[in-house]
KOLVO-436016 format. One record per residue (C-alpha): residue number from 1; residue in three letters; y, x, z. Coordinates in Angstrom, 2 decimals. Layout:
BEGIN
(NUM; ALA; (Y; X; Z))
...
END
This chain:
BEGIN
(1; UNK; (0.00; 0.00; 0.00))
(2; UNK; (3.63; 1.26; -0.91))
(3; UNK; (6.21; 1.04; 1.61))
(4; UNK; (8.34; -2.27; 1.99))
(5; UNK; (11.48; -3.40; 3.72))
(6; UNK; (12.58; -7.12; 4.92))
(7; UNK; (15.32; -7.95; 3.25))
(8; UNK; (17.57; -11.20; 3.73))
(9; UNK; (17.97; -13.12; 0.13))
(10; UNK; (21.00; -12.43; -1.89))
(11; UNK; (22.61; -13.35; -4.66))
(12; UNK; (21.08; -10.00; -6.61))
(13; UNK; (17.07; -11.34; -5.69))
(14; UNK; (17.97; -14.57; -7.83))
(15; UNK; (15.89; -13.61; -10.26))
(16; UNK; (12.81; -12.13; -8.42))
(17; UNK; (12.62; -15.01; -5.97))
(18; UNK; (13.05; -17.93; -8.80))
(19; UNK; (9.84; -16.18; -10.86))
(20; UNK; (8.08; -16.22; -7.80))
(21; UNK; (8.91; -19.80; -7.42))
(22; UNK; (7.48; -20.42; -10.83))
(23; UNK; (4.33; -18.17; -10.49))
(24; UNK; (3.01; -20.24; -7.13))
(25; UNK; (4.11; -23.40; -8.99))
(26; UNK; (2.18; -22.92; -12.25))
(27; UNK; (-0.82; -21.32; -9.86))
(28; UNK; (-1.09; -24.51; -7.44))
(29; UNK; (-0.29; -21.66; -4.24))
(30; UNK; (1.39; -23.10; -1.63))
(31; UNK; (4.93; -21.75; -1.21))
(32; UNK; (4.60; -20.55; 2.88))
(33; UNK; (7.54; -19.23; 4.45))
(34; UNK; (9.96; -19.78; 1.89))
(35; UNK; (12.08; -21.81; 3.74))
(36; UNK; (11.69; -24.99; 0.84))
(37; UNK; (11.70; -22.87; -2.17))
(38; UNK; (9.39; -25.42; -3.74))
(39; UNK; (11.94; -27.66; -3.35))
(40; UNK; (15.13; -25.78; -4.49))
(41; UNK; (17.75; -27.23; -6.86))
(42; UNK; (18.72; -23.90; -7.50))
(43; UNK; (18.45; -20.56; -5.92))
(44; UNK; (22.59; -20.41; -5.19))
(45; UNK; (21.91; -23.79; -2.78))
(46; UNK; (18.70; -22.63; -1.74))
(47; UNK; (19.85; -18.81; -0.34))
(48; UNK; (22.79; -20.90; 1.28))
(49; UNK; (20.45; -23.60; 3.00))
(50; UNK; (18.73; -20.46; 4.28))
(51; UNK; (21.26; -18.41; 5.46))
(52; UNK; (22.57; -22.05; 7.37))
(53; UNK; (19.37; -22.57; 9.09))
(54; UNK; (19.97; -18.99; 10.95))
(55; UNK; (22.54; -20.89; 13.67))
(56; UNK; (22.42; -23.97; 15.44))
(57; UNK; (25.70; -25.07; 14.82))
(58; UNK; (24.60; -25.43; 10.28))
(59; UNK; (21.33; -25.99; 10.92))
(60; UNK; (19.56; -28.93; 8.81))
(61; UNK; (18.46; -32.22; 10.82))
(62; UNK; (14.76; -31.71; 11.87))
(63; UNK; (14.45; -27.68; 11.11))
(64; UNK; (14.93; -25.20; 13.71))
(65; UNK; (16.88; -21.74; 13.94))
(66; UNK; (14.67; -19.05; 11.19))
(67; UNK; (15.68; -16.55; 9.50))
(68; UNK; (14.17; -15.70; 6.07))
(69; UNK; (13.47; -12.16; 4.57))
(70; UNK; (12.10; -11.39; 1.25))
(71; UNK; (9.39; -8.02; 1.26))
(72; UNK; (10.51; -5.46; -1.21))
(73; UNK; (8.70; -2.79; -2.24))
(74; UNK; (10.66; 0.64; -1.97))
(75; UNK; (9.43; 2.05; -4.97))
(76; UNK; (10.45; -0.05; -7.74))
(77; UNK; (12.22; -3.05; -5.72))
(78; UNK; (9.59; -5.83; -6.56))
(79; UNK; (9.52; -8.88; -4.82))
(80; UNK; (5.56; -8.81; -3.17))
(81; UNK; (5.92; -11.88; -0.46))
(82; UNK; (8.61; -13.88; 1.84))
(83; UNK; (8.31; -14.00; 5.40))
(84; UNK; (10.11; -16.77; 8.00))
(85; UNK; (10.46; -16.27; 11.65))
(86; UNK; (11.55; -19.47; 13.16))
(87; UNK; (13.34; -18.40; 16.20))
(88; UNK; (11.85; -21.33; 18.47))
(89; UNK; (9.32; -24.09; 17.80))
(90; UNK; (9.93; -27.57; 17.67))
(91; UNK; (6.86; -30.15; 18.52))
(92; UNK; (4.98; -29.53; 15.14))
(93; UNK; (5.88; -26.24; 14.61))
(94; UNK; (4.07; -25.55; 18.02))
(95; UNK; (0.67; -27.56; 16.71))
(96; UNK; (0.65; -26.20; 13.19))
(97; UNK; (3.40; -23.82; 11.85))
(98; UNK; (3.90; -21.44; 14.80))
(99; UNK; (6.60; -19.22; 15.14))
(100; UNK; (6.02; -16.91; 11.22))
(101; UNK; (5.03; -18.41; 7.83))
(102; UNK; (4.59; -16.23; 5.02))
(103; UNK; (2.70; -15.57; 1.45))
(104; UNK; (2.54; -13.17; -0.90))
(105; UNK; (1.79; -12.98; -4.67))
(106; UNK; (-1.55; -13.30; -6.10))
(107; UNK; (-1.12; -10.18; -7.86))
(108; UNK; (-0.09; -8.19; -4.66))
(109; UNK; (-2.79; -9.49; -2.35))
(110; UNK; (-5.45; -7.16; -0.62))
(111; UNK; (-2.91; -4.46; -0.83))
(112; UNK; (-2.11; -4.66; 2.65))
(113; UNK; (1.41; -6.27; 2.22))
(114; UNK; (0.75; -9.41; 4.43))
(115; UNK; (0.03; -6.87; 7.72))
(116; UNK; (2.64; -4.89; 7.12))
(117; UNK; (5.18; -8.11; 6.78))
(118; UNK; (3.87; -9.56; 9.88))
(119; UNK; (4.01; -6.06; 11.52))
(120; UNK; (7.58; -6.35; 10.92))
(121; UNK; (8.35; -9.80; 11.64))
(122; UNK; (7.01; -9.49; 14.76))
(123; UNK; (9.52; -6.27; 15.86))
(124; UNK; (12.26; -9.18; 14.75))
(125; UNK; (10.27; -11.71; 17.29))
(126; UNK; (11.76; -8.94; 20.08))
(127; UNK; (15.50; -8.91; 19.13))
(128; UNK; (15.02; -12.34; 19.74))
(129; UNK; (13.99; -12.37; 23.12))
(130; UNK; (10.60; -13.68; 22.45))
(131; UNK; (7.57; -12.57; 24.01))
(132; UNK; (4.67; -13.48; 22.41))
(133; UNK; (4.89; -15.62; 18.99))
(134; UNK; (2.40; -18.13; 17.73))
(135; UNK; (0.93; -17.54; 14.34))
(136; UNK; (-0.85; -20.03; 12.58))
(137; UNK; (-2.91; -20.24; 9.00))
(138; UNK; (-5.41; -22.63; 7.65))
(139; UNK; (-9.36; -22.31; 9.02))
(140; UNK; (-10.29; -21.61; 5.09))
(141; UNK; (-7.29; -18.42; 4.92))
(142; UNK; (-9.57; -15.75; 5.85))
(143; UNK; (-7.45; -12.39; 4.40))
(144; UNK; (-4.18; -14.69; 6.48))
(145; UNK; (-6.56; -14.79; 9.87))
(146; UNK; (-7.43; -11.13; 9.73))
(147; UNK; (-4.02; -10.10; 9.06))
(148; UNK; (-3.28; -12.18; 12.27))
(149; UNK; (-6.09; -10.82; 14.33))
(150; UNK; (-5.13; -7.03; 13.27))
(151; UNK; (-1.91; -7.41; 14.90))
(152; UNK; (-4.07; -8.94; 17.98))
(153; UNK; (-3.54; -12.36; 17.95))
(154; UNK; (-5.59; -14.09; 20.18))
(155; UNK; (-7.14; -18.00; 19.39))
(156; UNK; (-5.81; -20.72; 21.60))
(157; UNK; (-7.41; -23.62; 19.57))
(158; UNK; (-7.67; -25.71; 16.27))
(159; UNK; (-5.41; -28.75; 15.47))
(160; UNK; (-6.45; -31.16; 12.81))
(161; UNK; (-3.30; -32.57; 10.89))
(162; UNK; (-3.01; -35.72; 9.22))
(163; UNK; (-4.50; -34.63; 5.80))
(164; UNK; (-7.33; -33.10; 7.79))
(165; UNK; (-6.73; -29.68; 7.29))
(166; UNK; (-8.16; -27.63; 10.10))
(167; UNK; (-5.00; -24.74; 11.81))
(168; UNK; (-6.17; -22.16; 13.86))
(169; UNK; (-3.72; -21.52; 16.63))
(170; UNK; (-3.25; -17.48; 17.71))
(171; UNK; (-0.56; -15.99; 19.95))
(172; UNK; (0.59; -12.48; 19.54))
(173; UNK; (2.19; -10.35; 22.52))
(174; UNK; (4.85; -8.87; 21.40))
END
């Protein structure tokens, strides 16, 4: 794995972050910790929606404080996978979406990019003031649960959610 750095979006990653839009679109991948990229009338409203949801006082109804970064690879500046930290949980984010959502391109996975974002998403959980944060993926995500596990997260349960999808439930000291 190259080298990468957390980067907040701006307006030079429209680009990058609207062809990765596109890519888990046409691929049927779910869009995780893109703060409602899936959703985005453009990338101009989107980046602003996101930098918003950083403070209470612009935050969107129902969403709580997180702050996006996009994982760039030093080398050659590629966009390989976005990371949120949500800087508290609200009552479903503490059953099923935890404290970190992320994802990472088809084409970058098994490189060891997903560790290595969580590894540094988690040194953000500390300027925080958090002290352990719950990370969450699907009981079918097997490369997401052993990138949990290798930062030791430890299993507090399954929740079932409406659609019956299975979440396993794992807290990480930090």
């Amino acid at each position: 794995m190259e080298s990468i750095r957390l980067v907040r979006p701006a307006p030079e990653h429209e680009r990058a972050v609207m062809e990765y839009r596109e890519e888990f679109l046409r691929d049927g991948d779910s869009l995780d910790g893109t703060a409602g990229l899936r959703h985005a009338e453009s990338y101009r409203a989107w980046m602003e929606k996101a930098r918003r949801n950083e403070f209470s006082e612009t935050l969107d109804e129902g969403l709580v404080e997180a702050t996006t970064f996009l994982a760039i690879r030093e080398s050659d500046g590629a966009l390989v996978g976005f990371i949120d930290v949500r800087h508290r949980l609200n009552e479903y984010l503490a059953k099923f979406g935890g404290h970190i959502g992320y994802s990472v391109r088809a084409c970058e996975r098994k490189k060891g990019y997903a560790k290595e974002m969580l590894f540094q998403a988690l040194a953000y959980c500390k300027t925080l003031g958090l002290k352990r944060a719950l990370v969450t993926c699907n009981d079918d995500n097997e490369a997401s649960r052993r990138t949990i596990l290798a930062h030791g997260g430890v299993m507090e349960n399954t929740m079932t959610e409406d659609n019956g999808q299975v979440v396993e439930r794992y807290w990480i000291e930090l």
